[in-house]
C-alpha positions as CSV (number, residue, x, y, z in Angstrom):
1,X,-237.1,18.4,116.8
2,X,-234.9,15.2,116.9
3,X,-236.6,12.9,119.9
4,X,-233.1,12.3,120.9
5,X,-232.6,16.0,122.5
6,X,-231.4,17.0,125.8
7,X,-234.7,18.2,126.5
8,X,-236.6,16.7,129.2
9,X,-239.8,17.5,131.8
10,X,-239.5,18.9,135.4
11,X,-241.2,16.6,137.8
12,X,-242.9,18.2,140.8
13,X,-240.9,17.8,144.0
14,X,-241.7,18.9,147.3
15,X,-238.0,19.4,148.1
16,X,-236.5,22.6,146.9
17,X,-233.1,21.8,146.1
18,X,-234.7,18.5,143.9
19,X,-236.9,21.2,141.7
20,X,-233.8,23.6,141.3
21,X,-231.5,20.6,140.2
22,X,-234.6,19.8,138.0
23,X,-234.8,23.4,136.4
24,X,-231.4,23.5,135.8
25,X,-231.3,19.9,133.8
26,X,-233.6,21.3,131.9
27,X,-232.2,24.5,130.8
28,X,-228.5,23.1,130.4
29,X,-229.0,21.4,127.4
30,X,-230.2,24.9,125.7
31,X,-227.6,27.8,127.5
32,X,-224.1,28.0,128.1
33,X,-222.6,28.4,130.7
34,X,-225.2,26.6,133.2
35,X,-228.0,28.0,134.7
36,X,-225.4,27.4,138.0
37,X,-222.8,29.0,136.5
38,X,-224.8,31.9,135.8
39,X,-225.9,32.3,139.0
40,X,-222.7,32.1,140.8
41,X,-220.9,34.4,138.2
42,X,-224.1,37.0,139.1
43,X,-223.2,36.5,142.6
44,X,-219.1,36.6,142.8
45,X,-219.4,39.8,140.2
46,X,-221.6,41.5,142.6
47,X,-219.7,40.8,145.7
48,X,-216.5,42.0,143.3
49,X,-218.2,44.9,142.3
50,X,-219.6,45.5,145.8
51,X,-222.5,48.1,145.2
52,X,-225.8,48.7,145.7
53,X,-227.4,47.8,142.0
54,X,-225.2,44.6,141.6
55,X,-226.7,43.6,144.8
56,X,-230.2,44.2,144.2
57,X,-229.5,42.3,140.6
58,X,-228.0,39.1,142.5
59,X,-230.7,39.2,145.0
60,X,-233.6,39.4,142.4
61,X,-232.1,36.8,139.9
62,X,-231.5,34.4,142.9
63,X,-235.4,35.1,144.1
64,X,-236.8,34.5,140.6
65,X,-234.9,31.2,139.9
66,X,-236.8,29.8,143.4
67,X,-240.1,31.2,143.2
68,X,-239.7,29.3,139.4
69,X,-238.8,26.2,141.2
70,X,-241.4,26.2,143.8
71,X,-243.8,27.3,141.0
72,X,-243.0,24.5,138.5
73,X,-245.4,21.2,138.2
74,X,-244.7,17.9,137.3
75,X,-244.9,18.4,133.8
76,X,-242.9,21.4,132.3
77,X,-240.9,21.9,129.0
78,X,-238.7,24.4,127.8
79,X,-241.1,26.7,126.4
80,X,-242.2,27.6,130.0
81,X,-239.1,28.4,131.5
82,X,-238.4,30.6,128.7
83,X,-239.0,33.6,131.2
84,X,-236.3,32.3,133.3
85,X,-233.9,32.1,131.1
86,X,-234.1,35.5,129.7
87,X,-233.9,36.6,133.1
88,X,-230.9,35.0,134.0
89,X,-229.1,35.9,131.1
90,X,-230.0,39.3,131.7
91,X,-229.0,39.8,135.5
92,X,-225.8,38.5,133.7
93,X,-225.3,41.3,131.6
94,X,-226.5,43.8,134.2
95,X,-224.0,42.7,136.4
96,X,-221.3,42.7,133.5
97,X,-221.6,46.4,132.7
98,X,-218.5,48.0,133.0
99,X,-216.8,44.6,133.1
100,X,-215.5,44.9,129.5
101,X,-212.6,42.5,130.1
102,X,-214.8,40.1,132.0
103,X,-217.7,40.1,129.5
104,X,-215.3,39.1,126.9
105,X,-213.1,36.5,128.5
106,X,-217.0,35.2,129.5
107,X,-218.3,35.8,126.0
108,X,-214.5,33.6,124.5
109,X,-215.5,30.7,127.4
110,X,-219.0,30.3,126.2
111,X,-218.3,29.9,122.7
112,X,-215.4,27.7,123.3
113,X,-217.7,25.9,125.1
114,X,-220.9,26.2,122.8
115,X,-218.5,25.1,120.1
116,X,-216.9,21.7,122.0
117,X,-220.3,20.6,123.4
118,X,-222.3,21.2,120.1
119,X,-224.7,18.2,119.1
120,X,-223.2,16.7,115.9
121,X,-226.0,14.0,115.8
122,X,-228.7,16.9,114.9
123,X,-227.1,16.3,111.6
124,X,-227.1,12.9,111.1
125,X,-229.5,10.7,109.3
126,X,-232.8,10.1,110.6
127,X,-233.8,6.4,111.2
128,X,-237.8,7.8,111.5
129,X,-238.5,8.4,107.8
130,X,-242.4,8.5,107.6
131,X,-242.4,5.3,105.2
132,X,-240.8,3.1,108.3
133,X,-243.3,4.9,110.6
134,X,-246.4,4.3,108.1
135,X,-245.3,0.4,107.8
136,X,-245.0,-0.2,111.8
137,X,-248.1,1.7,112.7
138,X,-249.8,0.1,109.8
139,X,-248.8,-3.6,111.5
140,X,-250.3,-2.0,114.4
141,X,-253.6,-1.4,112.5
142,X,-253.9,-4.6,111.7
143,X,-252.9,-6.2,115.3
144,X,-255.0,-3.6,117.6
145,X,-258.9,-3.0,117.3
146,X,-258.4,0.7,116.6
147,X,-261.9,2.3,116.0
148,X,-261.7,4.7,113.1
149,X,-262.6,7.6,115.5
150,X,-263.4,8.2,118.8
151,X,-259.8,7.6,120.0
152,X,-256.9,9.9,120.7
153,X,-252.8,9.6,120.7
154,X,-249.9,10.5,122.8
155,X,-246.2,9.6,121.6
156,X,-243.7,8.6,124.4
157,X,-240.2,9.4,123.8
158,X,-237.4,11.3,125.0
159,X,-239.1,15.1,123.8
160,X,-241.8,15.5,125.8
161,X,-242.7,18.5,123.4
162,X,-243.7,16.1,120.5
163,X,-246.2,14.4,123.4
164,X,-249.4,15.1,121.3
165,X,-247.9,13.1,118.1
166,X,-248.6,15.2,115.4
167,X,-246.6,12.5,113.1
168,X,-248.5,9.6,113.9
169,X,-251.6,11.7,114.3
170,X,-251.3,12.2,110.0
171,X,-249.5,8.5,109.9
172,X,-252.9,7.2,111.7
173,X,-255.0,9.4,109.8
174,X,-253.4,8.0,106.1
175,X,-254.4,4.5,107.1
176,X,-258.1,5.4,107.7
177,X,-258.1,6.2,111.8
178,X,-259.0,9.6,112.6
179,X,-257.7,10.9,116.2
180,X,-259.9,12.7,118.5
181,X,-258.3,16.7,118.9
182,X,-255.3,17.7,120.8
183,X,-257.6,19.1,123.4
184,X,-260.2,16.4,123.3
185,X,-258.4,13.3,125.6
186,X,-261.0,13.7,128.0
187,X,-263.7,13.0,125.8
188,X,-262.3,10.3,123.5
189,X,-263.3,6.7,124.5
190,X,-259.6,5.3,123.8
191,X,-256.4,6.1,123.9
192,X,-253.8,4.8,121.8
193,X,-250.1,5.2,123.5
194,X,-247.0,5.2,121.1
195,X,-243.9,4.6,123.4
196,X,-240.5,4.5,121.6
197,X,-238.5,4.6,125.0
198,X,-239.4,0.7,125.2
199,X,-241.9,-0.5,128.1
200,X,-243.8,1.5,130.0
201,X,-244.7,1.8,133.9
202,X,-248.0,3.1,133.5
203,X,-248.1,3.2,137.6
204,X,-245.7,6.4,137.7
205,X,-245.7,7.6,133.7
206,X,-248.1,10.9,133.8
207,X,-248.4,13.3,131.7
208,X,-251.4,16.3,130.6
209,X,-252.2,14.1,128.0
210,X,-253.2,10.4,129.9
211,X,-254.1,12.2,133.1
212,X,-257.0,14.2,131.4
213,X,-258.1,10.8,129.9
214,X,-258.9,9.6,132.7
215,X,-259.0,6.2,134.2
216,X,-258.4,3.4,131.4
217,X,-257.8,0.1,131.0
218,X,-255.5,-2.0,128.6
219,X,-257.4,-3.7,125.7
220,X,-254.2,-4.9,124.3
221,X,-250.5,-4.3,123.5
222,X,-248.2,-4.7,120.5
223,X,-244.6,-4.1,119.5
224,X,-243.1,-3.7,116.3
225,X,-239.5,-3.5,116.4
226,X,-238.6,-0.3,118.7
227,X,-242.2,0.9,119.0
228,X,-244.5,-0.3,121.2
229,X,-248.5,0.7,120.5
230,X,-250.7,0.2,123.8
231,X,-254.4,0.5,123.4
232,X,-256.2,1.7,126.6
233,X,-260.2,1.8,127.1
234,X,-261.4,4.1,129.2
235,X,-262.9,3.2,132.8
236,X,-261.4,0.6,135.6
């Protein structure tokens, strides 16, 4: 998945309204029309509609999307709002049946609209070929005491879902440093933090990842172009 995509994490908020504009940043950059648009089409065609059903569909769809946002932790991706969505999408239909000429003129908008705002850069070239990849984290080889196991990796960038760094798990791997397993952060000794969003506040950056590492501390730092490779010990 290009790093570049809309996708983001929900960050647990105690306000309600903050976690439901959180859920629905989330989920715009993967339906259309908007998860607010959705629900106030639900609502307006069951207040047209005015029975019972439509009712019961726009009260349930409304209750779902909360109990989501008071459910949701700090660190959520797509994959588990999936649920949502499909829910959503089908109080929508439930709430179109019998709407012929409303479900279409919806169904023309959203593909007008799928159409305009469709993400031509998912098709351009990629400047993270694995030979670029290989020759910075090699550079970081060389500038960072890496042991050749004990350690484990977490990638920074703006897809949380590629947070375990499969790539420079095998790019690492190549060049004779062996990471600890994707559920073994709490037992490796190191921790070796790719960032490609630039410099990182380790103060307020959490994720599943660093917080089941533990308490660490920086053994060193070093950038190589737009990467930046931080090496973390852990203990105080």
């Amino acid at each position: 998945m290009n790093p570049e995509s809309r996708v983001s994490m929900v960050k647990h908020s105690n306000n309600l309204f903050e976690q439901l504009a959180a859920v629905h940043n989330l989920l715009s950059g993967w339906m259309i029309p908007s998860i607010v648009a959705i629900l106030i089409l639900i609502v307006f065609l069951s207040l047209y509609q005015r029975t019972v059903k439509k009712f019961s569909v726009a009260s349930t769809t409304l209750i779902v999307t909360i109990i989501f946002a008071v459910l949701l932790q700090y660190q959520v991706t797509f994959y588990y709002v999936f649920p949502l969505l499909c829910a959503l999408q089908a109080g929508l239909l439930l709430v179109l049946i019998k709407q012929e000429k409303i479900a279409l003129m919806i169904l023309g908008a959203c593909l007008l609209l799928t159409l305009v705002s469709f993400p031509r850069n998912y098709y351009s070239l990629s400047n993270r070929n694995f030979f670029t990849l290989q020759a910075k984290s090699q550079a970081a080889v060389n500038a960072l005491p890496i042991p050749p196991r004990g350690f484990n990796i977490v990638y920074i960038s703006n897809n949380p879902l590629t947070a375990l760094g499969y790539e420079y798990r095998y790019i690492f791997r190549t060049l004779g440093k062996v990471a600890d397993g994707e559920q073994q952060y709490g037992s490796s000794t190191e921790l070796l933090i790719v960032s490609e969003k630039g410099p990182l506040n380790f103060s307020t950056l959490h994720t599943w990842e660093i917080d089941t590492f533990g308490k660490k501390k920086l053994i060193k730092s070093y950038q190589r172009d737009d990467i930046i490779f931080y090496l973390f010990r852990k203990g105080l």
